[in-house]
C-alpha positions as CSV (number, residue, x, y, z in Angstrom):
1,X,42.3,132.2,-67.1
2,X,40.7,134.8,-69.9
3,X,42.8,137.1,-71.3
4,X,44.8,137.6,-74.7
5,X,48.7,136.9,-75.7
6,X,50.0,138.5,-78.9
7,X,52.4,135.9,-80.8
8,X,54.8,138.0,-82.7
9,X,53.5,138.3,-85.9
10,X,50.5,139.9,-84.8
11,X,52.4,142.3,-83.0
12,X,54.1,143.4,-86.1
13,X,50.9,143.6,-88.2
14,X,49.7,145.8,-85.5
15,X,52.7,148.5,-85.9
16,X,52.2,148.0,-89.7
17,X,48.5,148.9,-89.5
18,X,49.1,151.5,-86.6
19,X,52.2,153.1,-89.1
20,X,50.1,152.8,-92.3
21,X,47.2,154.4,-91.1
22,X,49.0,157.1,-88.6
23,X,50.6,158.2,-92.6
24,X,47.1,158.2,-94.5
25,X,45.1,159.6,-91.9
26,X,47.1,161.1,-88.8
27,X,48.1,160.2,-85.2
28,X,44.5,160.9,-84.2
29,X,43.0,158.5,-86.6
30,X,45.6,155.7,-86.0
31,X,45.3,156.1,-81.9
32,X,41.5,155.4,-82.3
33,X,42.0,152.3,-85.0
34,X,44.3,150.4,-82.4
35,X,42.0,151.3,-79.7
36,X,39.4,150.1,-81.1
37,X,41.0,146.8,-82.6
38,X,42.4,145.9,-79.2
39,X,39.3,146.6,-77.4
40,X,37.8,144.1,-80.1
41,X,40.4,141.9,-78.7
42,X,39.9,142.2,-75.4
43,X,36.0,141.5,-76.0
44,X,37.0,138.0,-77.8
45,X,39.6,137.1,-74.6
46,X,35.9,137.9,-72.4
47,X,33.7,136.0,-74.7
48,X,31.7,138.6,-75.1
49,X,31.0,138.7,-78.7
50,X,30.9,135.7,-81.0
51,X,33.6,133.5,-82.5
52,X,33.6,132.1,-86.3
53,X,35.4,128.8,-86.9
54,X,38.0,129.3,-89.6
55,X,36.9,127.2,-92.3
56,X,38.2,123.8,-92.4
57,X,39.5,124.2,-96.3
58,X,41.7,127.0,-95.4
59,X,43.8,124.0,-93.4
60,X,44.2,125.7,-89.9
61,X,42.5,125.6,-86.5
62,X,40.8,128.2,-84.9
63,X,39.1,131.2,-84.8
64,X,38.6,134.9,-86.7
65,X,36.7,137.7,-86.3
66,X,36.2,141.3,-88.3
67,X,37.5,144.3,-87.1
68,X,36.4,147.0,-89.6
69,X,38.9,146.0,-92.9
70,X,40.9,143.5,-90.8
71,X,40.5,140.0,-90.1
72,X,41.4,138.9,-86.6
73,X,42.7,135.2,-86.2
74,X,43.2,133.3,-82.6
75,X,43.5,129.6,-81.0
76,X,42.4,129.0,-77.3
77,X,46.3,128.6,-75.4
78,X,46.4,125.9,-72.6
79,X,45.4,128.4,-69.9
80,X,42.7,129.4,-71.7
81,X,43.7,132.6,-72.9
82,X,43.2,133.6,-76.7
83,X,46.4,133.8,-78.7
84,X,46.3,136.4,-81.8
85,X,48.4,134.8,-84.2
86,X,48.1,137.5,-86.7
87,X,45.9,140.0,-88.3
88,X,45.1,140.4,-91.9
89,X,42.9,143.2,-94.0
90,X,40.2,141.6,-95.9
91,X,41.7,142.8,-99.5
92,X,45.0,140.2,-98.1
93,X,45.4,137.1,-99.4
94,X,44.7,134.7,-96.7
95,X,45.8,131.4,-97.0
96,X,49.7,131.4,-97.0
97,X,49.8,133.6,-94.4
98,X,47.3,132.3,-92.2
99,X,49.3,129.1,-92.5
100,X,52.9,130.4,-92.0
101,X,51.0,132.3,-89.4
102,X,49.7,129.3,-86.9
103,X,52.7,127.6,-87.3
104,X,54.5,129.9,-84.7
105,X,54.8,128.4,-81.5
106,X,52.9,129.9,-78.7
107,X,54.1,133.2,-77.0
């Protein structure tokens, strides 16, 4: 089965990234970032766009991908689904996080 599962941390970077830019830039502005990042997301869950390995020094398995300033980051579940563990923005430091991050058990 294809499709995507949200662990809870990523669902909180969402509403921060959805609140941040809805008070920089308006409702309009965040309504078409989230669209767009979750249609991203949807795209990875189809395979229809590549995948990058994360690199092996930053001690975690799976996978990323770019949406505009954020970095997306997902392991394959059991049924095959993707599971966002959490999204970053570039400027972020990665490493702790990213850790912490794929230590949550799966949704």
């Amino acid at each position: 089965m294809n499709g995507y599962r949200l662990f809870s941390r990523a669902e909180l970077r969402l509403e921060e990234i959805v609140d941040y830019t809805r008070s920089r830039w308006g409702d309009a502005q965040a309504e078409a970032y989230l669209d767009g990042m979750l249609a991203r997301i949807e795209a990875l869950a189809e395979r229809t766009i590549p995948w990058r390995t994360i690199p092996a020094e930053l001690g975690v398995a799976g996978y990323y991908a770019r949406y505009e300033s954020h970095l997306l980051y997902w392991r394959v579940l059991e049924d095959g689904a993707i599971g966002v563990v959490t999204i970053l923005h570039e400027r972020m430091q990665q490493v702790a996080p990213l850790r912490e991050a794929f230590l949550e058990p799966e949704p």
